[in-house]
LOROKOL-561824 format. One line per 5 residues: their letters; for each residue x, y, z of N, C-alpha, C. Coordinates in steps of 0.1 Angstrom, whole numbers, always signed. Layout:
<recs>
a> X Y Z X Y Z X Y Z | ...;
</recs>
This chain:
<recs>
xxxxx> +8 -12 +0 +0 +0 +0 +9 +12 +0 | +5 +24 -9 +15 +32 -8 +13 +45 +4 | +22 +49 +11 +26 +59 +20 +11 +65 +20 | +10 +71 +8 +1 +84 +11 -13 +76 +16 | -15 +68 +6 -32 +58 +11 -32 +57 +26;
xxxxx> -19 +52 +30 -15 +44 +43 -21 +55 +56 | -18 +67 +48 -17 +79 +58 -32 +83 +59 | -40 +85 +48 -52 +85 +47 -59 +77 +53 | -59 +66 +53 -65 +55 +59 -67 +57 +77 | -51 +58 +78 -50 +58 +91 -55 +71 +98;
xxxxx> -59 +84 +94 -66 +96 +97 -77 +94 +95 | -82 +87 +87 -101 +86 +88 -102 +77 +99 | -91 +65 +101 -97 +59 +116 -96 +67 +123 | -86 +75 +129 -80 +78 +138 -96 +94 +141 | -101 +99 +130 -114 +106 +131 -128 +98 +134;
xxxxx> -131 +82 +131 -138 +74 +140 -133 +72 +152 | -124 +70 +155 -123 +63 +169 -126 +74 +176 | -117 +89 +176 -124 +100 +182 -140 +102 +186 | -144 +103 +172 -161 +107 +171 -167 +95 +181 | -162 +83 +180 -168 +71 +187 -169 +72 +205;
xxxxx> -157 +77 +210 -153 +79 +221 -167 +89 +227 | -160 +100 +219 -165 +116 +224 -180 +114 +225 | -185 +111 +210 -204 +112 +203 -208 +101 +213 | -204 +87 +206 -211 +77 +209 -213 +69 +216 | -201 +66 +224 -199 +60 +239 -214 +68 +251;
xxxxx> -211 +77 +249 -223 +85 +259 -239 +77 +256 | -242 +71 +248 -253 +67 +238 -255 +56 +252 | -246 +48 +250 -244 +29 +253 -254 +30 +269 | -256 +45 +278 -273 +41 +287 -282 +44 +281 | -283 +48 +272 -298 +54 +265 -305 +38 +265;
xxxxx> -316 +42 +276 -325 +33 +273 -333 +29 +263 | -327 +32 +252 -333 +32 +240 -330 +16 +235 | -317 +14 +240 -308 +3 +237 -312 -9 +243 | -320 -19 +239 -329 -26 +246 -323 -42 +243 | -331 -54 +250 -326 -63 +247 -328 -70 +234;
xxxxx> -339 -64 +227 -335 -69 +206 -324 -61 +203 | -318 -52 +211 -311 -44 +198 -317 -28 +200 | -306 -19 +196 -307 -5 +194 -322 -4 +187 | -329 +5 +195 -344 +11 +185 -341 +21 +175 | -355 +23 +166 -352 +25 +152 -347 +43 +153;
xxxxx> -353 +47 +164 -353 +63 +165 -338 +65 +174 | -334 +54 +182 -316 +61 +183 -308 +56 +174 | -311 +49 +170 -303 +48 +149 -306 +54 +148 | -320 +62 +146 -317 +80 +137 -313 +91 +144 | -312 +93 +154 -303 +100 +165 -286 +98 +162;
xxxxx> -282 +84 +163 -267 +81 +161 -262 +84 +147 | -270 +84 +137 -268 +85 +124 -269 +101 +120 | -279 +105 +125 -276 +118 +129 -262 +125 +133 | -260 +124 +143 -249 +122 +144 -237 +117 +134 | -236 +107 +132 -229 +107 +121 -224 +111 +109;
xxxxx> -237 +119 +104 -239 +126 +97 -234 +138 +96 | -234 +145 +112 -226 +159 +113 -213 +160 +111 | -211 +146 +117 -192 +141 +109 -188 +142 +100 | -196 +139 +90 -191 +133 +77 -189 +118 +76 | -193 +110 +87 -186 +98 +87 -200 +88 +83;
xxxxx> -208 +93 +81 -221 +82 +76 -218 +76 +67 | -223 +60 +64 -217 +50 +54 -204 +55 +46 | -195 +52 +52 -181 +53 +45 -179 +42 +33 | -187 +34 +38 -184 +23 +27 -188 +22 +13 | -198 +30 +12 -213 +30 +6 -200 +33 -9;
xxxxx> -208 +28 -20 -200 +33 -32 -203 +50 -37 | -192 +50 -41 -192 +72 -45 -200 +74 -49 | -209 +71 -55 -220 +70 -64 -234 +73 -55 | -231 +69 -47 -242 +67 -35 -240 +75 -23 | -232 +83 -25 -226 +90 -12 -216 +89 -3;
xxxxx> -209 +76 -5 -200 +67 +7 -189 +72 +0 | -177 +68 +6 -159 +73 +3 -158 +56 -6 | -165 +46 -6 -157 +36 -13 -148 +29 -10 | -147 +28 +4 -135 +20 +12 -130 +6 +2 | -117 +11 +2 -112 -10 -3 -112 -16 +18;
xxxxx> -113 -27 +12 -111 -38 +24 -103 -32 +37 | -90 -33 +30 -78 -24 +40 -88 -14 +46 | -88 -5 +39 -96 +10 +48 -106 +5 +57 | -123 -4 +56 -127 -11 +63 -120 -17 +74 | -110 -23 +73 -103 -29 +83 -100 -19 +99;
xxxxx> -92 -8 +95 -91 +4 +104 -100 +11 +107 | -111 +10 +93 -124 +18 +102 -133 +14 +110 | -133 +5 +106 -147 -2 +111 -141 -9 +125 | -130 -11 +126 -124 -17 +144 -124 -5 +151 | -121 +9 +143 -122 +21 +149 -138 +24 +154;
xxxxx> -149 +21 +145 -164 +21 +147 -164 +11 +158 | -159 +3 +162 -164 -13 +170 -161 -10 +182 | -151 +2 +186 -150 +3 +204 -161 +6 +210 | -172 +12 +204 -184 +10 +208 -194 +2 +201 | -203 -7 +207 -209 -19 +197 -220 -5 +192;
xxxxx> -226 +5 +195 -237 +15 +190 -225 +21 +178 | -213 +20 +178 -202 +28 +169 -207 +24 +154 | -210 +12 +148 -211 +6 +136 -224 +8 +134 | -239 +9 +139 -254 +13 +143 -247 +32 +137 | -241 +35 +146 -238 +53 +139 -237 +54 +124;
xxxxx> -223 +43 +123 -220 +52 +111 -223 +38 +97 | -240 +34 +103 -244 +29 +90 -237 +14 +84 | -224 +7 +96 -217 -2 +86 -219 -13 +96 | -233 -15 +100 -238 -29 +109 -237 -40 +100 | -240 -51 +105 -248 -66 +98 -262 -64 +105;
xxxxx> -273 -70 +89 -268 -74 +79 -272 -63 +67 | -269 -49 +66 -271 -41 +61 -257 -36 +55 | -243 -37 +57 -230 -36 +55 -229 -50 +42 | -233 -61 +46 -231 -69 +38 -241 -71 +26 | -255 -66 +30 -266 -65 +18 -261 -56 +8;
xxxxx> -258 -42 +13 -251 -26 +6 -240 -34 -3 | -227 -44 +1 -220 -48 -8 -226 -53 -19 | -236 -67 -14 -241 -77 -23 -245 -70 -30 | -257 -57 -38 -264 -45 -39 -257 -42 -52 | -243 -40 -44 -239 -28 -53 -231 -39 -63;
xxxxx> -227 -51 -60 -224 -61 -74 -227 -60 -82 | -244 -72 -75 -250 -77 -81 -266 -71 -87 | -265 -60 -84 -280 -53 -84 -280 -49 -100 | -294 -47 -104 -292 -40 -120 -295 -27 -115 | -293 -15 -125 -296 -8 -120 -305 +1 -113;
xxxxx> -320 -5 -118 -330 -2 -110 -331 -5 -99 | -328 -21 -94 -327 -24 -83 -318 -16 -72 | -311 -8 -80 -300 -3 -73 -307 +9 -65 | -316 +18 -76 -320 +30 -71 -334 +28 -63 | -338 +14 -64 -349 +13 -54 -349 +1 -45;
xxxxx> -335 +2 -37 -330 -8 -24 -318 -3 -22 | -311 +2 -28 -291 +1 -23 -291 +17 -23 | -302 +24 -33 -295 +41 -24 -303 +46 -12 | -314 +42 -11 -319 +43 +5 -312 +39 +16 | -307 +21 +15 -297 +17 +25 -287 +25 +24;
xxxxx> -281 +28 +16 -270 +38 +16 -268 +51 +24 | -283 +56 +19 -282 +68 +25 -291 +68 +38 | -289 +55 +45 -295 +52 +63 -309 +57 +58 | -317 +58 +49 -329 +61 +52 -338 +47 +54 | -334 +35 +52 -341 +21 +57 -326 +15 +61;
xxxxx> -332 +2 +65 -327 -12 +71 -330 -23 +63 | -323 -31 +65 -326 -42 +58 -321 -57 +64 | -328 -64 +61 -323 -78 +64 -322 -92 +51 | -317 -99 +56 -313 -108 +48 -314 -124 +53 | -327 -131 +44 -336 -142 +51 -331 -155 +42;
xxxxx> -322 -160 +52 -315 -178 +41 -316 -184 +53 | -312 -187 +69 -310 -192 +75 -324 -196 +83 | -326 -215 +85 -338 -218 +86 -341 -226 +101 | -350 -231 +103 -350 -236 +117 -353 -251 +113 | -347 -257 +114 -346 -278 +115 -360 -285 +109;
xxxxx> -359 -286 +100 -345 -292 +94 -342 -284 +77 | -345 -272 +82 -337 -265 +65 -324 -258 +68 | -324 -248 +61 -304 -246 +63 -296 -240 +72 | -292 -246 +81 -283 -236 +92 -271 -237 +83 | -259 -242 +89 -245 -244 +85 -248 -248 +68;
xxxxx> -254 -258 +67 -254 -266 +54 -261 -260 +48 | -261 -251 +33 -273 -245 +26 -278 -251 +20 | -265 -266 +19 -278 -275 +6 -291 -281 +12 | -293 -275 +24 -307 -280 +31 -314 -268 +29 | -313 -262 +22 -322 -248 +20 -337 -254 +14;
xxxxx> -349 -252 +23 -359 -255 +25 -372 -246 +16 | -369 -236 +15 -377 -223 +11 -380 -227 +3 | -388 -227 -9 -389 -228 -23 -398 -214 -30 | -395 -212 -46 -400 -204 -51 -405 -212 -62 | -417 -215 -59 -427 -218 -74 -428 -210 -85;
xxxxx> -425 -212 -97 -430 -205 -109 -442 -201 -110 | -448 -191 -113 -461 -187 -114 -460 -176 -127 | -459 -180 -139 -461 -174 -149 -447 -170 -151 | -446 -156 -150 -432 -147 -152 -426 -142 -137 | -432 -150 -129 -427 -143 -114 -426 -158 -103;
xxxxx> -434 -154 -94 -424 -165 -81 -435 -163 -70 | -437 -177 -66 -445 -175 -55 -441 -184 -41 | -437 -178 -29 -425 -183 -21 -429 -184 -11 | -425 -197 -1 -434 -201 +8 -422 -209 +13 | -420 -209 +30 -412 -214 +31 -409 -209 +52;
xxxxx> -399 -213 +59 -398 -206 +69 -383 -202 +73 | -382 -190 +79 -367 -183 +85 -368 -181 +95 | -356 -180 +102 -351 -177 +117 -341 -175 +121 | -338 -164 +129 -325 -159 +131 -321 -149 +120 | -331 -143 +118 -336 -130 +107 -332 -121 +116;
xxxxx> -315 -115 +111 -315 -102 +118 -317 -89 +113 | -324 -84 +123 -331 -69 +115 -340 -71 +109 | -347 -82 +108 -362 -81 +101 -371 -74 +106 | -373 -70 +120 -383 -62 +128 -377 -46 +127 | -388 -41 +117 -384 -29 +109 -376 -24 +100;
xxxxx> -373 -35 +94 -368 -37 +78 -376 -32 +70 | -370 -22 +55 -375 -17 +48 -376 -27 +37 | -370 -37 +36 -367 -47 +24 -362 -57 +28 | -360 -69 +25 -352 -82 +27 -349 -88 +14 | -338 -93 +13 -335 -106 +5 -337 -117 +12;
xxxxx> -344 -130 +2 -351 -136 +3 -342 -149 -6 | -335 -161 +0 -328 -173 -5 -342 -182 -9 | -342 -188 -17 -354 -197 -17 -347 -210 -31 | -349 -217 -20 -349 -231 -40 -360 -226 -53 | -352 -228 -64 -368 -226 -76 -360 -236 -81;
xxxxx> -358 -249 -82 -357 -260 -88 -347 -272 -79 | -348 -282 -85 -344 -299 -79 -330 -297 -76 | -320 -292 -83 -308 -294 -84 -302 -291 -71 | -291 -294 -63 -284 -286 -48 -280 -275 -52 | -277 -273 -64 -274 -255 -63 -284 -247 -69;
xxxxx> -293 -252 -71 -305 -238 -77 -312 -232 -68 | -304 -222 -65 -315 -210 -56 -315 -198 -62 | -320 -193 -56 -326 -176 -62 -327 -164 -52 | -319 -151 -51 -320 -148 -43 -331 -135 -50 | -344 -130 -39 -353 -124 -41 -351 -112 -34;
xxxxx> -356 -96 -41 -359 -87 -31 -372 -83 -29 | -372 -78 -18 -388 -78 -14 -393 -71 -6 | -398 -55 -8 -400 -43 -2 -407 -47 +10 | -406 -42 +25 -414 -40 +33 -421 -32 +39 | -428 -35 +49 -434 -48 +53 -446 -49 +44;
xxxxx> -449 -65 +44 -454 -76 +36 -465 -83 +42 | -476 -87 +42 -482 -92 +50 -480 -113 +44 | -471 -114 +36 -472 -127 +31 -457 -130 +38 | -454 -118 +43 -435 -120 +53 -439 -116 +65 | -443 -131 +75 -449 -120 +88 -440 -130 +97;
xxxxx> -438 -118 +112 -426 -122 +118 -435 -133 +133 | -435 -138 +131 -438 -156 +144 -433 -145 +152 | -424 -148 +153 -418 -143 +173 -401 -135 +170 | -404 -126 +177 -387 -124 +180 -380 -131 +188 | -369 -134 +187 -363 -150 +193 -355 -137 +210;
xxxxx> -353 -147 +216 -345 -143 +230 -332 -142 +230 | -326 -139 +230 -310 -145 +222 -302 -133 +230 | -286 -143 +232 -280 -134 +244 -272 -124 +241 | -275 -119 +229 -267 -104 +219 -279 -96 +219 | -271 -87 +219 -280 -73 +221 -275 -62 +211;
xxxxx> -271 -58 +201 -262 -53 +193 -270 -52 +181 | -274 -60 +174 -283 -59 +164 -294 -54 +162 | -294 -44 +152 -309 -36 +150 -319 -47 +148 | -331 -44 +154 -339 -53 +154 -344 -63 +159 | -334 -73 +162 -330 -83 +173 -328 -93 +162;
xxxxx> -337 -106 +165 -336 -121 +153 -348 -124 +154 | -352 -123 +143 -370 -130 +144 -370 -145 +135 | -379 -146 +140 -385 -161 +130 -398 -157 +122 | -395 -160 +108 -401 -157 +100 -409 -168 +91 | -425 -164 +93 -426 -174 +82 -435 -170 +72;
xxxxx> -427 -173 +54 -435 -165 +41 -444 -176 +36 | -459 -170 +34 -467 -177 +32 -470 -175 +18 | -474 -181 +6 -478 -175 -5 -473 -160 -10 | -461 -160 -3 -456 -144 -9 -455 -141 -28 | -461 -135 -34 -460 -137 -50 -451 -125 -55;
xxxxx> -440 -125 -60 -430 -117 -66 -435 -115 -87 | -428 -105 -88 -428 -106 -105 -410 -109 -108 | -408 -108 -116 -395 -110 -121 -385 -98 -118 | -390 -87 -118 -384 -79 -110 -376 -80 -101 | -381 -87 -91 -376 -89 -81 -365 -100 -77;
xxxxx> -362 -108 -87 -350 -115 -89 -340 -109 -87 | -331 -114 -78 -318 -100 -74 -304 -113 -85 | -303 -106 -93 -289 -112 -101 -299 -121 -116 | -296 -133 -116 -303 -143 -124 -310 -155 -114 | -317 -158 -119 -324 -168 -112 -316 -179 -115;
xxxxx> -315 -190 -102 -306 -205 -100 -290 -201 -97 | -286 -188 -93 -274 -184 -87 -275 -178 -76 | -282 -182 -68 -280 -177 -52 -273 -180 -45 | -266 -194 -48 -256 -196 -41 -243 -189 -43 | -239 -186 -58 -228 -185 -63 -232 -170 -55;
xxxxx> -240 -159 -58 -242 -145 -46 -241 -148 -36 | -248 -155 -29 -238 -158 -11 -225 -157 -10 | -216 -163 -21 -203 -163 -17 -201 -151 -20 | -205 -140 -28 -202 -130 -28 -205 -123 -19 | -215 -121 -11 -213 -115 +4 -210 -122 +13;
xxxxx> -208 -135 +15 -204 -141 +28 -192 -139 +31 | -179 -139 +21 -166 -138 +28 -169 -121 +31 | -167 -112 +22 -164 -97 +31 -173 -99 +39 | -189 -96 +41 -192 -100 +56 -191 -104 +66 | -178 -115 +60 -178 -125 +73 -168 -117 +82;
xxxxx> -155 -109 +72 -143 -102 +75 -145 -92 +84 | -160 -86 +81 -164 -71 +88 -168 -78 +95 | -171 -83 +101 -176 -92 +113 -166 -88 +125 | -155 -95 +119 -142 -95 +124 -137 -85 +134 | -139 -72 +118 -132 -58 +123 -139 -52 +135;
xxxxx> -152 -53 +135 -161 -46 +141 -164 -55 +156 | -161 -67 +154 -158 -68 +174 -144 -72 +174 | -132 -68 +164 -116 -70 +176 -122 -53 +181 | -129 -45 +174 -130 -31 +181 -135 -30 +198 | -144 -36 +198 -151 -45 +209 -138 -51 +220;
xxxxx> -131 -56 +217 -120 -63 +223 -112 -57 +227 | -106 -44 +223 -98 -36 +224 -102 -26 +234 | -117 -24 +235 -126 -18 +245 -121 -27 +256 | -128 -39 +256 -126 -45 +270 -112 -45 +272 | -105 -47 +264 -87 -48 +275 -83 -34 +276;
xxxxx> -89 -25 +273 -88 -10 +279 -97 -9 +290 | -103 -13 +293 -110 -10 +304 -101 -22 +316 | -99 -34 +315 -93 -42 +320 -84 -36 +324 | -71 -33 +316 -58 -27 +321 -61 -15 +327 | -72 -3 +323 -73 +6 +339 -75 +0 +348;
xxxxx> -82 -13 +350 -87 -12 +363 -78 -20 +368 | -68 -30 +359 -57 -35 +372 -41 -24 +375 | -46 -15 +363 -34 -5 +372 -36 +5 +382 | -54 +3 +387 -55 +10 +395 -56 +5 +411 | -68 -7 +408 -71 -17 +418 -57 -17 +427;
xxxxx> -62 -16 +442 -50 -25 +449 -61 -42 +453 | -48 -46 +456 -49 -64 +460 -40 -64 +468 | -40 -73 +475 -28 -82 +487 -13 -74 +487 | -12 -58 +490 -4 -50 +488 +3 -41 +478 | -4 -50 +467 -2 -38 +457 -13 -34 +444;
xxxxx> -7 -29 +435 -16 -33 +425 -22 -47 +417 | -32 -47 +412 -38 -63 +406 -30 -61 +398 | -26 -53 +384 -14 -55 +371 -1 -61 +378 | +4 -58 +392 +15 -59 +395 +18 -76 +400 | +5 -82 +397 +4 -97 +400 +4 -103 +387;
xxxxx> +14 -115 +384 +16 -120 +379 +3 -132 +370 | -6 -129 +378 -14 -144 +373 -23 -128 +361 | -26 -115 +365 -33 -107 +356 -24 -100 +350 | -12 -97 +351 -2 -94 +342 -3 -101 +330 | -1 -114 +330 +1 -128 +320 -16 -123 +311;
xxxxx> -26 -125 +319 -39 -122 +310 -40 -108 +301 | -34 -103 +308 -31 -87 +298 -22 -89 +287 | -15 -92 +287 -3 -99 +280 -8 -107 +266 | -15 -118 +271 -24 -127 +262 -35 -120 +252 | -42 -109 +259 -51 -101 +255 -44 -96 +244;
xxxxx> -31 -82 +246 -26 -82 +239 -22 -86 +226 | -13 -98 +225 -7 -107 +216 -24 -117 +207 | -36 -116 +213 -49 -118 +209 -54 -111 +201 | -51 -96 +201 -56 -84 +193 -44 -82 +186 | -34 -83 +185 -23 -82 +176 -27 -94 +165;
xxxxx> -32 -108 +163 -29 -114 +156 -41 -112 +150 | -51 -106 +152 -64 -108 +149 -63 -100 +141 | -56 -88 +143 -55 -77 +135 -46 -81 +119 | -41 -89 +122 -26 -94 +115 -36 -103 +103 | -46 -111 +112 -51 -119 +102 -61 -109 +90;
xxxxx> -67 -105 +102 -80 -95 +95 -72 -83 +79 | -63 -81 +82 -51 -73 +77 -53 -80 +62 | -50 -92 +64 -40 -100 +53 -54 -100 +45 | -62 -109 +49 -73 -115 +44 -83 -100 +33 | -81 -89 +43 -84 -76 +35 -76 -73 +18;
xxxxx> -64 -79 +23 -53 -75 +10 -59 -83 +0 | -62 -96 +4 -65 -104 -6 -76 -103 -9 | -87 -98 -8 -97 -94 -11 -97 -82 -22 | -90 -71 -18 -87 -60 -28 -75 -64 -43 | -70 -73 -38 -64 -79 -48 -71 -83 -60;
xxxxx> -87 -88 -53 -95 -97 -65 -97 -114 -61 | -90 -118 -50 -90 -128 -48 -103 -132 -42 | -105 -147 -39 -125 -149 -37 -121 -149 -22 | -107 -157 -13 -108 -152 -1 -112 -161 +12 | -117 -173 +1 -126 -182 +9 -121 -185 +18;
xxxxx> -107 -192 +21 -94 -200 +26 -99 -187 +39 | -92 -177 +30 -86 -167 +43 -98 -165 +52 | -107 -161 +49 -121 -154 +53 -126 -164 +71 | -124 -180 +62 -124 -188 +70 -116 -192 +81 | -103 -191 +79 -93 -187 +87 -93 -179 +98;
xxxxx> -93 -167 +90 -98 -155 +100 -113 -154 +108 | -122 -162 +104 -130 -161 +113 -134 -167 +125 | -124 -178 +126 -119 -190 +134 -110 -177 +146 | -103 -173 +139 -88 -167 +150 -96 -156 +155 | -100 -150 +148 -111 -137 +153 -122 -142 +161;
xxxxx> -128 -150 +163 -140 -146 +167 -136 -156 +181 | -126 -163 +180 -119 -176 +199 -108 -167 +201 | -105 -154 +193 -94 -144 +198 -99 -133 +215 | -110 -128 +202 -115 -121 +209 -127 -125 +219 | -129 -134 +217 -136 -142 +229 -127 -145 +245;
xxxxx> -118 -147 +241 -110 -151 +250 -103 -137 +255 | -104 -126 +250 -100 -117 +250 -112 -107 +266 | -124 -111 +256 -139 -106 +266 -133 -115 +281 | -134 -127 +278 -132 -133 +293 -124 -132 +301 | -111 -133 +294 -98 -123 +305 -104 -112 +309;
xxxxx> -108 -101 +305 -110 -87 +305 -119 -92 +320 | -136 -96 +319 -144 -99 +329 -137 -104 +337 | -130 -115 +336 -124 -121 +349 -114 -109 +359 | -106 -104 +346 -96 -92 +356 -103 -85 +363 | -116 -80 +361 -124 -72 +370 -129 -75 +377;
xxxxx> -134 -89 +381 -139 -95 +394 -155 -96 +393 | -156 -89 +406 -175 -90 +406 -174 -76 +396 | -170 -67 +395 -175 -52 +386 -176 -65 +373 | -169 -70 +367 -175 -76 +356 -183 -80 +354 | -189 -88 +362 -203 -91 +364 -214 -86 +358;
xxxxx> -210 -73 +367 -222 -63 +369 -226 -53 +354 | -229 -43 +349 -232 -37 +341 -227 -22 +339 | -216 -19 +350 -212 -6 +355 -201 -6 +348 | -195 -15 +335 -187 -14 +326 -197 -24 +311 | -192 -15 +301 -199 -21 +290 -189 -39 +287;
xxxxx> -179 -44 +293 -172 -57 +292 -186 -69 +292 | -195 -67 +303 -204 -75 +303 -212 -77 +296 | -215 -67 +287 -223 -70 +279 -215 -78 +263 | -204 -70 +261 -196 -71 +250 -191 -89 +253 | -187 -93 +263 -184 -109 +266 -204 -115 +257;
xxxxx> -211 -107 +263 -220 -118 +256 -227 -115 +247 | -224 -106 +239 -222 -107 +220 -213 -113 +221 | -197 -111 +222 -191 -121 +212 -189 -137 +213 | -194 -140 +222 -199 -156 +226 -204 -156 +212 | -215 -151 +210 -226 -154 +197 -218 -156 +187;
xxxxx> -208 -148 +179 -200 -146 +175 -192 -156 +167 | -193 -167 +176 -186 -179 +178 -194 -191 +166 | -209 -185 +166 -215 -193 +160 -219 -186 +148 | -225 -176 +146 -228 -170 +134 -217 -168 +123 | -224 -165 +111 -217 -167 +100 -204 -181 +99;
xxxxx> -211 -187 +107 -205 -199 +102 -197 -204 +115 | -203 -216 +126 -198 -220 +139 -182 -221 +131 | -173 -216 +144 -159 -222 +138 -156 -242 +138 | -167 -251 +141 -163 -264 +136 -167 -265 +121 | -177 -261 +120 -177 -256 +105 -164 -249 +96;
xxxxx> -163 -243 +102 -148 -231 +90 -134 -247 +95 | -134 -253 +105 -123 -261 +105 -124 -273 +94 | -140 -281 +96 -143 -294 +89 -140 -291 +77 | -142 -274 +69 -142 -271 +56 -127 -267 +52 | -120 -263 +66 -107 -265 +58 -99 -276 +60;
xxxxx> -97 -283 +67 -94 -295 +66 -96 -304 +58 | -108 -299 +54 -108 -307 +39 -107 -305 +27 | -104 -289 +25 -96 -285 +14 -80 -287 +18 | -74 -289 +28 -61 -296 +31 -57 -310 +25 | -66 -317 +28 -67 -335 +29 -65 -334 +10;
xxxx> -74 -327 +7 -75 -325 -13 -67 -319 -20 | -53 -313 -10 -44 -305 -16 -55 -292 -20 | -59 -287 -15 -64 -273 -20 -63 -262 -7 | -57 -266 +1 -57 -258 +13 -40 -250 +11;
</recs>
């Protein structure tokens, strides 16, 4: 990367993480912030905000208003947005609206573009994105993808069940995975303005993250009838579009809680350089020295991996290997990273009088979404064993 980009990059983080501190940290009691997830009116307050910055969807293509980050730049920004989990909710570059805005801007034709990808762009909706099903259709495995889209003349009529739908509760639009034929790879992915009374939401699920606009609902589409329109790419390539948003989303995943991580072992290391213990300070004991240390050398490599996997992305490469990789190291990095942190604080970790407690249980979740890490291992080990690893 050359000097001057390097420098650029590193001053627009270096103007999130500020704005994040100063603006948005103050946010994190607004009781606004509830157990689904941030409500719809302090996303327009935060965004607001963000807005006075300049810093609203950075990602977004120029076209749309956004600066057009490559991967690299994401990387620094978005870990800079993640010291506060409301930080990525501000400036527009959450899941699963960060990863839809990508898929969008591919794969969209142009209409589609100007009526779904410049609204999300310009934070005036939300959106979610409906593939993941409840037993026995597709969790980890998509070739269990359950949904189906019947032919019905020149359009589609789709019927099927979801869950673990994030941001569907007050989504402006969803994409919609559905089978339209026999084969294991024929799916189709659909767009589909909201709300719908043929997309109605069963229940919001209970789930121990709190971070997510919306929360996770379980969805189920009854006789929903589309026209051709609404086919997002070609029909019978949904899968091949997943891989186009799954790896960068999986990456921004990444960036946006090592941010998270970095919070907790900042808050951890004040409090054992301040705490006294059994004569001196807690840092000055060797058993929480060692976990700071570990924390440390945890957010260094995560960063190292997140780094690489960015390059190779802007390179052009598909990323798969890496994406997987990294989402393995990232997400048992900084897990382990949350738990040091709570543990060094004792009963205050517990409690709610530092944002660690909460942040330990998001990234638990973390662990599982976008792909449990025995999944990202079974699948590389087995590109290993075939010489493709």
């Amino acid at each position: 990367m050359q000097a001057t980009a390097h420098a650029e990059i590193e001053a627009l983080a270096a103007r999130v993480r500020t704005f994040v501190r100063d603006e948005i940290v103050p946010f994190e009691s607004d009781p606004r912030w509830g157990e689904h997830g941030p409500s719809d009116d302090l996303r327009a307050d935060l965004n607001a905000e963000a807005h006075a910055a300049g810093l609203l969807a950075p990602h977004a293509p120029k076209a749309y208003g956004g600066l057009e980050l490559s991967h690299v730049a994401k990387a620094a920004v978005f870990e800079a947005a993640g010291y506060s989990m409301l930080g990525p909710v501000a400036l527009h570059i959450q899941a699963p609206d960060e990863g839809n805005l990508h898929l969008l801007s591919v794969v969209a034709n142009p209409t589609q573009k100007e009526q779904f990808l410049r609204p999300l762009a310009e934070a005036r909706v939300r959106s979610c994105f409906a593939m993941t099903e409840p037993p026995p259709g597709a969790g980890s495995d998509p070739a269990m993808l359950a949904t189906r889209a019947a032919r019905d003349g020149d359009g589609f009529i789709i019927s099927g069940r979801k869950w673990l739908t994030t941001g569907a509760d007050g989504a402006g639009f969803t994409i919609i995975m559905a089978r339209t034929g026999n084969a294991p790879g024929d799916a189709t992915m659909f767009l589909v303005p909201l709300p719908n009374p043929a997309f109605r939401i069963v229940r919001r699920l209970d789930t121990m993250d709190t971070s997510f606009m919306g929360g996770h609902a379980e969805i189920e589409i009854d006789g929903l009838c589309v026209g051709p329109d609404a086919v997002l790419g070609e029909a019978g390539k949904g899968f091949r579009y997943a891989q186009v948003r799954l790896a960068p989303a999986r990456l921004t995943h990444c960036m946006r809680w090592l941010g998270s991580a970095v919070r907790a072992h900042e808050i951890a290391t004040g409090y054992a350089r301040n705490r006294m213990a059994f004569g001196s300070r807690l840092g000055d004991h060797e058993g929480v020295s060692f976990m700071l240390a570990d924390n440390a050398m945890d957010i260094h490599v995560t960063r190292l991996a997140i780094r690489h996997c960015a390059e190779v992305l802007d390179r052009g490469g598909h990323a798969a290997t890496e994406s997987s990789m990294t989402k393995v190291i990232a997400s048992e990095a900084i897990m382990r990273v949350a738990d040091r942190s709570l543990q060094i604080l004792g009963g205050l970790g517990m409690t709610r009088d530092t944002v660690v407690e909460r942040i330990f249980r998001d990234v638990r979740a973390f662990r599982i979404y976008d792909g449990p890490s025995e999944v990202h291992r079974w699948s590389l080990g087995r590109r290993i064993v075939e010489g493709k690893g």
